[in-house]
PDB file of N, CA, C and O in Angstrom, chain B, residues numbered from 101:
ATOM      1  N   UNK B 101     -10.315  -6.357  -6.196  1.00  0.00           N
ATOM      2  CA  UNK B 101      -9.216  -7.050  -6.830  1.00  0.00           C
ATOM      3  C   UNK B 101      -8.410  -7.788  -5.762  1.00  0.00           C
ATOM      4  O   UNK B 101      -8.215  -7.324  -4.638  1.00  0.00           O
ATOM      5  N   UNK B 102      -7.913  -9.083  -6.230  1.00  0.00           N
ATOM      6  CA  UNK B 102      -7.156  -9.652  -5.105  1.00  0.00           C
ATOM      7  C   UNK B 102      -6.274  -9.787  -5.285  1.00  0.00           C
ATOM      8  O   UNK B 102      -5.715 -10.145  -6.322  1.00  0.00           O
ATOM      9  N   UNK B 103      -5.763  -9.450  -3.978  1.00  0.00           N
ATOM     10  CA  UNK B 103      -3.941  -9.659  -4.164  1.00  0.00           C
ATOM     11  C   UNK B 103      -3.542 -10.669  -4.443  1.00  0.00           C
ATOM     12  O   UNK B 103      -4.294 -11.641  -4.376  1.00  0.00           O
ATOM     13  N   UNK B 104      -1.899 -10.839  -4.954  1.00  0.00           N
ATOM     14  CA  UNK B 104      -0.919 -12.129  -4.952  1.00  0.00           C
ATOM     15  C   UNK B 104      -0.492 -12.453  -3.585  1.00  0.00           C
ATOM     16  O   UNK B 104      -0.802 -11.917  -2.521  1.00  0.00           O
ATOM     17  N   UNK B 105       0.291 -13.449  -3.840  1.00  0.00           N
ATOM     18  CA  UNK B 105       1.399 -13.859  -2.856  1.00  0.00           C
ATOM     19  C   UNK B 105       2.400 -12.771  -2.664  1.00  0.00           C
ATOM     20  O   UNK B 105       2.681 -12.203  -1.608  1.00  0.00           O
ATOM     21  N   UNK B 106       3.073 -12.500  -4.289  1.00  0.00           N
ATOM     22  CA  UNK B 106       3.960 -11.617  -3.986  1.00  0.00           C
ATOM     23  C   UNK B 106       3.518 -10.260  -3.453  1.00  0.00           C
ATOM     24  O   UNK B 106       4.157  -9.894  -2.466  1.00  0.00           O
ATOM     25  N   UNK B 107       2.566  -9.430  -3.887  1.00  0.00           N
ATOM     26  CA  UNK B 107       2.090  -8.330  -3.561  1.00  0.00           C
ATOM     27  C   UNK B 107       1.649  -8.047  -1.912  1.00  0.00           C
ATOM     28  O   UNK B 107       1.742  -6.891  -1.501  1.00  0.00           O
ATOM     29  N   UNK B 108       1.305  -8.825  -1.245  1.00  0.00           N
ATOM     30  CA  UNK B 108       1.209  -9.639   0.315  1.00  0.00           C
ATOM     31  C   UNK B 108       2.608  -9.866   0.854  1.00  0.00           C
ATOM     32  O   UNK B 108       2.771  -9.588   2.043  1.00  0.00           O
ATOM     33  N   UNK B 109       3.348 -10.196   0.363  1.00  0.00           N
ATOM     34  CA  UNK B 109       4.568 -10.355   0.656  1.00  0.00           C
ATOM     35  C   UNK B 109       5.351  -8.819   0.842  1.00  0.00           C
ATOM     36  O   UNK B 109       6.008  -8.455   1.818  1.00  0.00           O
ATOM     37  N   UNK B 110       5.091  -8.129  -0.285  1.00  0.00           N
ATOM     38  CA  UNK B 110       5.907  -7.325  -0.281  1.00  0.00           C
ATOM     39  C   UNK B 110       5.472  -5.873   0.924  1.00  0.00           C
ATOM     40  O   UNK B 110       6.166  -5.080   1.560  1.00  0.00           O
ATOM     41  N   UNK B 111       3.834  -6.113   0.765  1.00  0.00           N
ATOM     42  CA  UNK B 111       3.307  -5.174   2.039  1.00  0.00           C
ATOM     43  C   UNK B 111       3.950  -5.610   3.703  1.00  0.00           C
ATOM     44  O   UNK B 111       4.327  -4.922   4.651  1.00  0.00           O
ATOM     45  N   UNK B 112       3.869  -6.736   3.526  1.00  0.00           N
ATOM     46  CA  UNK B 112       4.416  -7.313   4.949  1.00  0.00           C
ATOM     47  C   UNK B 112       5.995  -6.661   5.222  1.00  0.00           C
ATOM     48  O   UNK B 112       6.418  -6.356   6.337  1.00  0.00           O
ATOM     49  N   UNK B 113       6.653  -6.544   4.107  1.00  0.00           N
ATOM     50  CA  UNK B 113       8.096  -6.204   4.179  1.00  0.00           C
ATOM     51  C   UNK B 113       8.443  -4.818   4.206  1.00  0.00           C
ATOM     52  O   UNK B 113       9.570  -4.347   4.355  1.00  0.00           O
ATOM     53  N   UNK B 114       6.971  -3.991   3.991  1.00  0.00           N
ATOM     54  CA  UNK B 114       6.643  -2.434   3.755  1.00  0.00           C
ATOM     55  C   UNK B 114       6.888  -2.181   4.982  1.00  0.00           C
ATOM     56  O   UNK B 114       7.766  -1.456   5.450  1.00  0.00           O
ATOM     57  N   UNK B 115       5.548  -3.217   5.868  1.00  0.00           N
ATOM     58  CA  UNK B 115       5.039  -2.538   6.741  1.00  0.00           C
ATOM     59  C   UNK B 115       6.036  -2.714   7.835  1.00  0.00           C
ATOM     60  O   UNK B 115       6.105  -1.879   8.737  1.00  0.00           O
ATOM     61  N   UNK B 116       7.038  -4.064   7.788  1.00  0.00           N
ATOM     62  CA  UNK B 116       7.579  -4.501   8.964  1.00  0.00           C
ATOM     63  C   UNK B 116       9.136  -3.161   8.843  1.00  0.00           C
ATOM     64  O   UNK B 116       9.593  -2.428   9.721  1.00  0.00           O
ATOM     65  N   UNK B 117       9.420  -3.282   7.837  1.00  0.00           N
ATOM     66  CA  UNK B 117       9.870  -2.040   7.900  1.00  0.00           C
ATOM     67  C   UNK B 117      10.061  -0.436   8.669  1.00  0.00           C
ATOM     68  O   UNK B 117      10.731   0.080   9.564  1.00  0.00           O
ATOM     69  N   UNK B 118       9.365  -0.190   8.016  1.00  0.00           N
ATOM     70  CA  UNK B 118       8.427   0.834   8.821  1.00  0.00           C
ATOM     71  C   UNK B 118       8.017   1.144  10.049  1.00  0.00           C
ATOM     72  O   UNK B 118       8.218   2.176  10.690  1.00  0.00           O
ATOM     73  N   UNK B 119       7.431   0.185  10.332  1.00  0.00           N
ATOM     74  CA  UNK B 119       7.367  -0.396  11.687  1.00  0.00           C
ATOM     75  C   UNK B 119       8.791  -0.015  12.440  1.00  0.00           C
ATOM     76  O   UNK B 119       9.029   0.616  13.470  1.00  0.00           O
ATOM     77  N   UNK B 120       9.469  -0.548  11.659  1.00  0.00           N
ATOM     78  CA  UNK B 120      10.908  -0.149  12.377  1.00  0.00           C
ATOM     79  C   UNK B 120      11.501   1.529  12.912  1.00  0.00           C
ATOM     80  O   UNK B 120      12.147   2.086  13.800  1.00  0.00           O
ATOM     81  N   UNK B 121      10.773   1.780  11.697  1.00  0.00           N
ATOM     82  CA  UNK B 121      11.499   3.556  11.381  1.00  0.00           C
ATOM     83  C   UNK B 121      10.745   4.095  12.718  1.00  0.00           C
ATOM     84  O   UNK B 121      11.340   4.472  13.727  1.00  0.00           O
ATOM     85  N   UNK B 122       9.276   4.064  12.546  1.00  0.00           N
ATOM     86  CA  UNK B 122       8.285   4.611  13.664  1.00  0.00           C
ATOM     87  C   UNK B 122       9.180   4.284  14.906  1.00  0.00           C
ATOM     88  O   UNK B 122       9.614   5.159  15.655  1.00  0.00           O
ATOM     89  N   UNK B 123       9.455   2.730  15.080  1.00  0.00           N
ATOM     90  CA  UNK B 123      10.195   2.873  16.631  1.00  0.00           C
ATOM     91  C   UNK B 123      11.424   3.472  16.996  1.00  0.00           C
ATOM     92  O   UNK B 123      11.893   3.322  18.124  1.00  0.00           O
ATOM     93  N   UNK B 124      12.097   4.287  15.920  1.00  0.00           N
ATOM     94  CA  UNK B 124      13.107   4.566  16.166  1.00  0.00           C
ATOM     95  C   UNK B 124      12.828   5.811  15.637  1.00  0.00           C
ATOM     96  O   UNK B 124      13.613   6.348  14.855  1.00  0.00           O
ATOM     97  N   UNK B 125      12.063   6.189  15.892  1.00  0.00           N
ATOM     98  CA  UNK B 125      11.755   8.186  15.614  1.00  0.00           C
ATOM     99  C   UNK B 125      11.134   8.213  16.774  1.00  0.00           C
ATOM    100  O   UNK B 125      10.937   9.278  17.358  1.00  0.00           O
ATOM    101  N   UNK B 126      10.642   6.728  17.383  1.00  0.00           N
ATOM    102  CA  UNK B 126       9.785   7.448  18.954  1.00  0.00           C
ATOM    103  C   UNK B 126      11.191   7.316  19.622  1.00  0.00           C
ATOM    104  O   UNK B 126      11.527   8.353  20.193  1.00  0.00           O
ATOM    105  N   UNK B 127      11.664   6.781  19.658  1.00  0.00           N
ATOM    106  CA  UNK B 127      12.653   6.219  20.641  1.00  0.00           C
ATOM    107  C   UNK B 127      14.073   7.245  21.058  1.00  0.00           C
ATOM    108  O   UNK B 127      14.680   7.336  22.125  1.00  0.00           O
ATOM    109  N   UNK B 128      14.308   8.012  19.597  1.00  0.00           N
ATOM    110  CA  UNK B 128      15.222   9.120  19.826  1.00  0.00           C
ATOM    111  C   UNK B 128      15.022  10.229  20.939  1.00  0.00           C
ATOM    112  O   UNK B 128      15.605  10.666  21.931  1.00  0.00           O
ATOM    113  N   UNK B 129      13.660  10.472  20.081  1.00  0.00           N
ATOM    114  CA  UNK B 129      12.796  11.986  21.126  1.00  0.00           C
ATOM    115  C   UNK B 129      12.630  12.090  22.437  1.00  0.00           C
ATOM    116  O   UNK B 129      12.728  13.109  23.121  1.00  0.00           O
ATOM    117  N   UNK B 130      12.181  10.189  23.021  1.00  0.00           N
ATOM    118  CA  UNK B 130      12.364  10.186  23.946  1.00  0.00           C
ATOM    119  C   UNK B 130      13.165   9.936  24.969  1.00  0.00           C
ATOM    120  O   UNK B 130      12.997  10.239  26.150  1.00  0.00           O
ATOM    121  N   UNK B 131      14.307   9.202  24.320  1.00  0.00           N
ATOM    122  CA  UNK B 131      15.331   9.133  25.045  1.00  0.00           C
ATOM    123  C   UNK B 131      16.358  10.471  25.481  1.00  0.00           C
ATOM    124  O   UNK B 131      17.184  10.366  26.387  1.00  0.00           O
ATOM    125  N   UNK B 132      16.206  11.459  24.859  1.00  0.00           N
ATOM    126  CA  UNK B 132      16.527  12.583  24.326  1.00  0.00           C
ATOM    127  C   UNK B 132      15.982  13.333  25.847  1.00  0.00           C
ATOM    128  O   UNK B 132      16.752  13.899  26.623  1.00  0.00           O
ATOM    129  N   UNK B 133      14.823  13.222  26.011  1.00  0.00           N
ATOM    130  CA  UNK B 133      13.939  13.588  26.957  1.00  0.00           C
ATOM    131  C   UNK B 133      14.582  13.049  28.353  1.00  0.00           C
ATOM    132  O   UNK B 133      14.664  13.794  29.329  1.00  0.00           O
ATOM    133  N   UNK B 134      14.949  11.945  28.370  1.00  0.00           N
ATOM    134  CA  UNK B 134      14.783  10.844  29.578  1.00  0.00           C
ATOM    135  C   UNK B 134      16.239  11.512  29.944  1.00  0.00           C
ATOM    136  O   UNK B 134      16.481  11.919  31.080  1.00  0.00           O
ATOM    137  N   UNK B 135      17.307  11.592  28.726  1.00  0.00           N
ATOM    138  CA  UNK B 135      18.292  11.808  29.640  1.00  0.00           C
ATOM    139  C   UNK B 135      18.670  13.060  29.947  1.00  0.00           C
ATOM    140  O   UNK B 135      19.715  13.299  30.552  1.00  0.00           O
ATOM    141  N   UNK B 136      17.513  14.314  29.393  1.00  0.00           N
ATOM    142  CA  UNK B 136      17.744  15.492  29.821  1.00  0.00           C
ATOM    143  C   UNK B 136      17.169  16.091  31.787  1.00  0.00           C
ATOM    144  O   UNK B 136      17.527  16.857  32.682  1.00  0.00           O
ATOM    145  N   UNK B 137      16.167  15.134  31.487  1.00  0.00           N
ATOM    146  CA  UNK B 137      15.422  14.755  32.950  1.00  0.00           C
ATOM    147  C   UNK B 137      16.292  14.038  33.883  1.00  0.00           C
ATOM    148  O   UNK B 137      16.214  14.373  35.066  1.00  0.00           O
ATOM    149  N   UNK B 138      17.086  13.133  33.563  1.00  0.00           N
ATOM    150  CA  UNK B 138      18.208  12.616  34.100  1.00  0.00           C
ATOM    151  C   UNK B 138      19.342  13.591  35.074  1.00  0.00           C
ATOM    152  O   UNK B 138      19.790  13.570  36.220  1.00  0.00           O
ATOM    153  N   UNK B 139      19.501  14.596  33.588  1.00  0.00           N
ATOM    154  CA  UNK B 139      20.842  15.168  34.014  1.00  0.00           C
ATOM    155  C   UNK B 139      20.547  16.228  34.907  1.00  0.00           C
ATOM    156  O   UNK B 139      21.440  16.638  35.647  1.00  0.00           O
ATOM    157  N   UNK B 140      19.117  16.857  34.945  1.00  0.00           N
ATOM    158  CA  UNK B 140      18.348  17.875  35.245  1.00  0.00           C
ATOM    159  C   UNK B 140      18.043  17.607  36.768  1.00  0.00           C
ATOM    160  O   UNK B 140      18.433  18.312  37.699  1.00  0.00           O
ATOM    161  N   UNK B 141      17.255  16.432  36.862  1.00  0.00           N
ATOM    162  CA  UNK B 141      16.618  15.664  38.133  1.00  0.00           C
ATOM    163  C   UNK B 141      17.819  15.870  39.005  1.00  0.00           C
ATOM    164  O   UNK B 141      17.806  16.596  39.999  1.00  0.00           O
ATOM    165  N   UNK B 142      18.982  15.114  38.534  1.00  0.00           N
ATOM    166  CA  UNK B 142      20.136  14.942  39.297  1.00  0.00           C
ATOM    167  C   UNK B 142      19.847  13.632  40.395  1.00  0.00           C
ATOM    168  O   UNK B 142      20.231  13.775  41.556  1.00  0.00           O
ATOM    169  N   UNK B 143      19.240  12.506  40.032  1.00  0.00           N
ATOM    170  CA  UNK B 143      18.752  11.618  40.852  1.00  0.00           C
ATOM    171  C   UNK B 143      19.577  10.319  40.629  1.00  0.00           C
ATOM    172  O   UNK B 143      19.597   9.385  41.430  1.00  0.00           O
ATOM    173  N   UNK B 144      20.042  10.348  39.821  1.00  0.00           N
ATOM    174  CA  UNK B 144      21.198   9.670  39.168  1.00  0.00           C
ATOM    175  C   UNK B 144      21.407   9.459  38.074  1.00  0.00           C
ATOM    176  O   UNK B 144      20.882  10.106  37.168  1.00  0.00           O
ATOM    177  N   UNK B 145      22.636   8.021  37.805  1.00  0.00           N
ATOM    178  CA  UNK B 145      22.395   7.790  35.730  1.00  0.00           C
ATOM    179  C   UNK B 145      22.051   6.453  35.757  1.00  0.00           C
ATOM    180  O   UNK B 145      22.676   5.402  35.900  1.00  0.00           O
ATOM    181  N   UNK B 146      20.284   6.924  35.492  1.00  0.00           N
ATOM    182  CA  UNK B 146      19.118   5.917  35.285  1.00  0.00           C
ATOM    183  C   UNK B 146      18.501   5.903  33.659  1.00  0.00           C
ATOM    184  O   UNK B 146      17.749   5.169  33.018  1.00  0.00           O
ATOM    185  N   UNK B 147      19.031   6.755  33.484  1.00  0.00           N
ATOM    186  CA  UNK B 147      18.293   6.857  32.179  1.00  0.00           C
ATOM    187  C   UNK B 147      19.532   5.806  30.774  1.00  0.00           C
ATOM    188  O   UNK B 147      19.003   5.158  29.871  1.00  0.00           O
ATOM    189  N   UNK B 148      20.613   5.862  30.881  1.00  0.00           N
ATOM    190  CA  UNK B 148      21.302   4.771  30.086  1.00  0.00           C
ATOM    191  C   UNK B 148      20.588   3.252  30.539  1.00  0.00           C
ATOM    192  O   UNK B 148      20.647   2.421  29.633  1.00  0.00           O
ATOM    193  N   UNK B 149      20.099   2.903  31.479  1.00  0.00           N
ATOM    194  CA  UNK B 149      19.577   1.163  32.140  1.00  0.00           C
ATOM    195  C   UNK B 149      18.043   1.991  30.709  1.00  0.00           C
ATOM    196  O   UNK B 149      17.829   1.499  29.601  1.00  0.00           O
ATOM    197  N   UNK B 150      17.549   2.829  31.102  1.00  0.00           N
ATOM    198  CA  UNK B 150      16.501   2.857  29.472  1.00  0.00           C
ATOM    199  C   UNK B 150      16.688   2.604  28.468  1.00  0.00           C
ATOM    200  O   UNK B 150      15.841   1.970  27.838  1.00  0.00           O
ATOM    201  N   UNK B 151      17.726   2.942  27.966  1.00  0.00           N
ATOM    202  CA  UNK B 151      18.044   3.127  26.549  1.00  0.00           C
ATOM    203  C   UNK B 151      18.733   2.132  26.101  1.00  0.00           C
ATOM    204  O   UNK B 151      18.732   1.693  24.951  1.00  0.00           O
ATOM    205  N   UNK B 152      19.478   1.676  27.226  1.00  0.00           N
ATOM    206  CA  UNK B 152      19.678  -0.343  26.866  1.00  0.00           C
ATOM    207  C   UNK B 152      19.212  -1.038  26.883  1.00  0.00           C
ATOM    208  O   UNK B 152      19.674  -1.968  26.222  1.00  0.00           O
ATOM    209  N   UNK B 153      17.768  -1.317  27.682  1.00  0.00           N
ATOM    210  CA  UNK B 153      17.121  -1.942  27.725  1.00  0.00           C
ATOM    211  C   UNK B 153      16.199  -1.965  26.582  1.00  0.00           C
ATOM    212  O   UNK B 153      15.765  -2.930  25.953  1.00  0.00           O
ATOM    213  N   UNK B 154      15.947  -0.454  26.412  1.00  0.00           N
ATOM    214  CA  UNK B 154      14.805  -0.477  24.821  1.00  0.00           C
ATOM    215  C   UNK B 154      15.786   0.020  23.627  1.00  0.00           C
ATOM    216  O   UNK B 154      15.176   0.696  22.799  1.00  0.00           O
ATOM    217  N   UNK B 155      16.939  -0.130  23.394  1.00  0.00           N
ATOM    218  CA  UNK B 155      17.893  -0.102  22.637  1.00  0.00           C
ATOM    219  C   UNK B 155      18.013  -1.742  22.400  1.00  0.00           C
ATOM    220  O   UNK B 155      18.147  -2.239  21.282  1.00  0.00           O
ATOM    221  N   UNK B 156      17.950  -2.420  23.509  1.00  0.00           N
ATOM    222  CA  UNK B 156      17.778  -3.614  22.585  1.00  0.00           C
ATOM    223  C   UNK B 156      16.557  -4.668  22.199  1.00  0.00           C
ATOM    224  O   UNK B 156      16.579  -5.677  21.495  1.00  0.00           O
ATOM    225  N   UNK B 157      15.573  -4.089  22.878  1.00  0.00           N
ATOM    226  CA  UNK B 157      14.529  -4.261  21.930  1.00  0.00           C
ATOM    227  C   UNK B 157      14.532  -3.552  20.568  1.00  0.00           C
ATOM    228  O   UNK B 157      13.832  -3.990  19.655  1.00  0.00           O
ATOM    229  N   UNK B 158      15.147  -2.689  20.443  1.00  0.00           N
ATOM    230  CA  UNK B 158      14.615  -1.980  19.073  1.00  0.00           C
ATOM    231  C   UNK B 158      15.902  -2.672  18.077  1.00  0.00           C
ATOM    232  O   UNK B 158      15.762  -2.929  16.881  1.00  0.00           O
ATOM    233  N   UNK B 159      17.160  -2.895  18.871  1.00  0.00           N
ATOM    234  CA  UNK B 159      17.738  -4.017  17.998  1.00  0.00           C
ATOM    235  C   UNK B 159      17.348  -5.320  17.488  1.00  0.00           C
ATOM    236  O   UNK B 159      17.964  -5.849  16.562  1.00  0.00           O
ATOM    237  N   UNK B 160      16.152  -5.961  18.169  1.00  0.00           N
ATOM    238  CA  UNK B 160      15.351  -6.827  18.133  1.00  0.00           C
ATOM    239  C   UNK B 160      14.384  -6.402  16.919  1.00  0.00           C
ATOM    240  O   UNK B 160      13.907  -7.269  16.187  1.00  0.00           O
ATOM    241  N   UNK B 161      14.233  -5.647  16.817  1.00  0.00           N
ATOM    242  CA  UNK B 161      13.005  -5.255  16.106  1.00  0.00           C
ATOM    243  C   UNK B 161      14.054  -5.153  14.957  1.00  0.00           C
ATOM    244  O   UNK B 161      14.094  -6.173  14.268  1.00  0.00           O
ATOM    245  N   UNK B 162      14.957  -4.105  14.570  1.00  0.00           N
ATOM    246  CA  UNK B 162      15.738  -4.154  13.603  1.00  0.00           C
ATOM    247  C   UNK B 162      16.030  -5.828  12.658  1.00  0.00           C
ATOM    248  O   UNK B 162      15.736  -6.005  11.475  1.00  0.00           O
ATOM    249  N   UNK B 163      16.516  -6.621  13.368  1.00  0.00           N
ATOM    250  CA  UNK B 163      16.742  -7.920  13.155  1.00  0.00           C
ATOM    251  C   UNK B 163      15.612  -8.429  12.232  1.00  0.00           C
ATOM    252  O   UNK B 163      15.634  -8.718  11.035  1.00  0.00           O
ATOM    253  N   UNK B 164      14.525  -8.454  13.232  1.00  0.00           N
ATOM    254  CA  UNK B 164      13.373  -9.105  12.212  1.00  0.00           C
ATOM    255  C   UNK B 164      12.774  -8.329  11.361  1.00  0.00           C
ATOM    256  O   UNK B 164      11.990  -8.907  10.608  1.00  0.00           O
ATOM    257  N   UNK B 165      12.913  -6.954  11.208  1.00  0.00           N
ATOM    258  CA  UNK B 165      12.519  -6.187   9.628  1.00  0.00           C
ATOM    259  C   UNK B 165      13.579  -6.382   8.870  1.00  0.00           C
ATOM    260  O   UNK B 165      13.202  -6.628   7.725  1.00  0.00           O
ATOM    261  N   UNK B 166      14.550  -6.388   8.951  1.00  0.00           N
ATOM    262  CA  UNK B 166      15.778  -6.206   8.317  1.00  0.00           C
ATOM    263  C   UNK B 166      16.346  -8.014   8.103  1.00  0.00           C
ATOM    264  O   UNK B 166      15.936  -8.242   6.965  1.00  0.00           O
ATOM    265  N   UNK B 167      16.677  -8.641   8.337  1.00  0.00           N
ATOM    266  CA  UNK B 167      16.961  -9.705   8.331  1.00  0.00           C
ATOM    267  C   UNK B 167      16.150 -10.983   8.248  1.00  0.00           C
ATOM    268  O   UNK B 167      16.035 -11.712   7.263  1.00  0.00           O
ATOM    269  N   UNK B 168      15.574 -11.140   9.518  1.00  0.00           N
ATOM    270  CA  UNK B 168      14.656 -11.994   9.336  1.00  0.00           C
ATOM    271  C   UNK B 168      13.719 -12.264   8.629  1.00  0.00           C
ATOM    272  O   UNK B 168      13.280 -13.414   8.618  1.00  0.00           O
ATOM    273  N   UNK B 169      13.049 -11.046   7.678  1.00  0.00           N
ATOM    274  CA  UNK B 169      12.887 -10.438   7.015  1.00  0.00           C
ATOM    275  C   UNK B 169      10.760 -11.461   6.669  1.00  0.00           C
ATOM    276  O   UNK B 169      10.891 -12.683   6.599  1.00  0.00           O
ATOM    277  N   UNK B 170       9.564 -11.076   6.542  1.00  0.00           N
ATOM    278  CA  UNK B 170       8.623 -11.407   6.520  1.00  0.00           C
ATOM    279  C   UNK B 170       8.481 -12.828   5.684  1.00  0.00           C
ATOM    280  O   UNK B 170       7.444 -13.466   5.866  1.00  0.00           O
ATOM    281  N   UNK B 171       9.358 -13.288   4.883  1.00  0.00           N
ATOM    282  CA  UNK B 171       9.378 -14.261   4.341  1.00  0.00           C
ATOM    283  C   UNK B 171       8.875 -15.345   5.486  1.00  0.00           C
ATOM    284  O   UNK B 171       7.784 -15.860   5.732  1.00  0.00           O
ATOM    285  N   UNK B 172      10.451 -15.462   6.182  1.00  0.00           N
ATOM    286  CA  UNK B 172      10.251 -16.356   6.968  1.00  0.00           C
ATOM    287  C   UNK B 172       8.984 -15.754   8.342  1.00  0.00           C
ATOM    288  O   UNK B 172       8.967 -16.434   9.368  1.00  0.00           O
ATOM    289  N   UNK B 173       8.311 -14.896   8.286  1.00  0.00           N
ATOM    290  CA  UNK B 173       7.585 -14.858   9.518  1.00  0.00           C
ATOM    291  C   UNK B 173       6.361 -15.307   8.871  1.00  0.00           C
ATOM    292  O   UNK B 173       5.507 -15.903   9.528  1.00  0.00           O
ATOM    293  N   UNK B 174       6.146 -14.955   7.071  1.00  0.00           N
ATOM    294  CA  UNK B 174       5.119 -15.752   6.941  1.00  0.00           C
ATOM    295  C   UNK B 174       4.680 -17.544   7.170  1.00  0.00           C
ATOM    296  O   UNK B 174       3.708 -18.262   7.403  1.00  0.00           O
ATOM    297  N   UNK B 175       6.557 -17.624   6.843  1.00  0.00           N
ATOM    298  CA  UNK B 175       5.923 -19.613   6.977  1.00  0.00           C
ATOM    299  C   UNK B 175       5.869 -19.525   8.556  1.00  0.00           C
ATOM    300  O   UNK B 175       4.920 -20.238   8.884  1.00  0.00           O
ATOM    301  N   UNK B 176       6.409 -19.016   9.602  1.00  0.00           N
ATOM    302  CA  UNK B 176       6.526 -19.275  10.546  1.00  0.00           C
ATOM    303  C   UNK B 176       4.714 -19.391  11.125  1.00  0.00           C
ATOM    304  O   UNK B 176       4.064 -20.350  11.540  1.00  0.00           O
ATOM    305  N   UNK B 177       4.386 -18.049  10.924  1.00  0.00           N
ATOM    306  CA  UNK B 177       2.717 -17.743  10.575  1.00  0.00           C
ATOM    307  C   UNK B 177       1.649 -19.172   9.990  1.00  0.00           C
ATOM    308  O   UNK B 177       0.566 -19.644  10.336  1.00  0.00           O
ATOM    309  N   UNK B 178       2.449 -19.408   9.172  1.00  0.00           N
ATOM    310  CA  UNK B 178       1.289 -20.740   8.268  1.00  0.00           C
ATOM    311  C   UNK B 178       2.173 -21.852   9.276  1.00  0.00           C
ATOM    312  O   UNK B 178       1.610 -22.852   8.830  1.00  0.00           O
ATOM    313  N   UNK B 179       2.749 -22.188   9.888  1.00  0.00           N
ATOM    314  CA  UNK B 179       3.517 -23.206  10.560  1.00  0.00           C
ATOM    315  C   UNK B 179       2.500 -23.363  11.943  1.00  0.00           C
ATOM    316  O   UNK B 179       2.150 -24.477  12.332  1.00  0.00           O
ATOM    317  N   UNK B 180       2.080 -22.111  12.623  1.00  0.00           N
ATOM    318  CA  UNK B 180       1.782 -21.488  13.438  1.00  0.00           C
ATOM    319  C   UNK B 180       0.042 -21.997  13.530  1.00  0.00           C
ATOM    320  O   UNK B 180      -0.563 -22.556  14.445  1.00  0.00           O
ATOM    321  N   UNK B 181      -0.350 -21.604  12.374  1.00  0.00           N
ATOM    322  CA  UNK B 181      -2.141 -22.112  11.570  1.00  0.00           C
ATOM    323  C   UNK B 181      -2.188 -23.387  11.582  1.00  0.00           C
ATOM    324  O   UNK B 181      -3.012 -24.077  12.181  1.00  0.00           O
ATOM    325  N   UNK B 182      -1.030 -23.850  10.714  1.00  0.00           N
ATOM    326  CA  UNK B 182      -1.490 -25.545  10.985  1.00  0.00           C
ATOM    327  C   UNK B 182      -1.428 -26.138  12.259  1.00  0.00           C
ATOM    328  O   UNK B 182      -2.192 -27.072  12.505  1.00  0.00           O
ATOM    329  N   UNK B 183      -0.826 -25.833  12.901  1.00  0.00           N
ATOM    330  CA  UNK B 183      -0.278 -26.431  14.332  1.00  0.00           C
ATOM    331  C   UNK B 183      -1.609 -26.874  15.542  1.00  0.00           C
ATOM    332  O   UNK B 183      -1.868 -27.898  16.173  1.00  0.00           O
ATOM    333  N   UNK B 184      -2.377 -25.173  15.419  1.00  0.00           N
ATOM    334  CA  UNK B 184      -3.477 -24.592  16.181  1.00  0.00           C
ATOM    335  C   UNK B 184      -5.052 -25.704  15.101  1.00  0.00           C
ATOM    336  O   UNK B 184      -6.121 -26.156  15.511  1.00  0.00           O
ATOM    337  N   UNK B 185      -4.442 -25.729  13.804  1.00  0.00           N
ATOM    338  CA  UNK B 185      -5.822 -26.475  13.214  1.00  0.00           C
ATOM    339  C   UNK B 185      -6.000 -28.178  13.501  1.00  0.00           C
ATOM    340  O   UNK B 185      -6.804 -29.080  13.265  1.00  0.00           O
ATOM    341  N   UNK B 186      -4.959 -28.009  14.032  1.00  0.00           N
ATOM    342  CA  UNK B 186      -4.554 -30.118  14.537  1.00  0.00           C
ATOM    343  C   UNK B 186      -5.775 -30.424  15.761  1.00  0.00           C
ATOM    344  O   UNK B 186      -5.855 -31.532  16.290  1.00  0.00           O
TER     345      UNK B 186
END
């Protein structure tokens, strides 16, 4: 059976989603980790330059599941196809 547009659409918005949650269930545990090793090591406070740095990637990531939202990554995608078929 083949999918729609909308039904394609709406997996993309599942998955980009999601996508999100996963990076931010890895991202707790390990930061969690980083700054217990931190405080433990006693080598300094290195572990916040981590968690800002991939704190804002994962704000990045937030943005485009949440906002930017697959609509526009699909035209961006077919924008992307035609460009490469020239």
């Amino acid at each position: 059976m083949k999918e729609d547009h909308h039904d394609i659409r709406a997996r993309k918005e599942y998955e980009a989603i999601r996508g999100f949650y996963v990076h931010v269930m890895v991202f707790v545990p390990v930061m969690l980790l980083l700054a217990v090793l931190d405080v433990v090591g006693g080598t300094g406070m290195w572990a916040h330059w981590v968690g800002l740095g991939w704190g804002l990637g994962l704000a990045f990531h937030a943005y485009a599941a949440f906002v930017l939202k697959p609509r526009e990554m699909a035209r961006w995608e077919q924008e992307q196809i035609a460009k490469r078929a020239l």
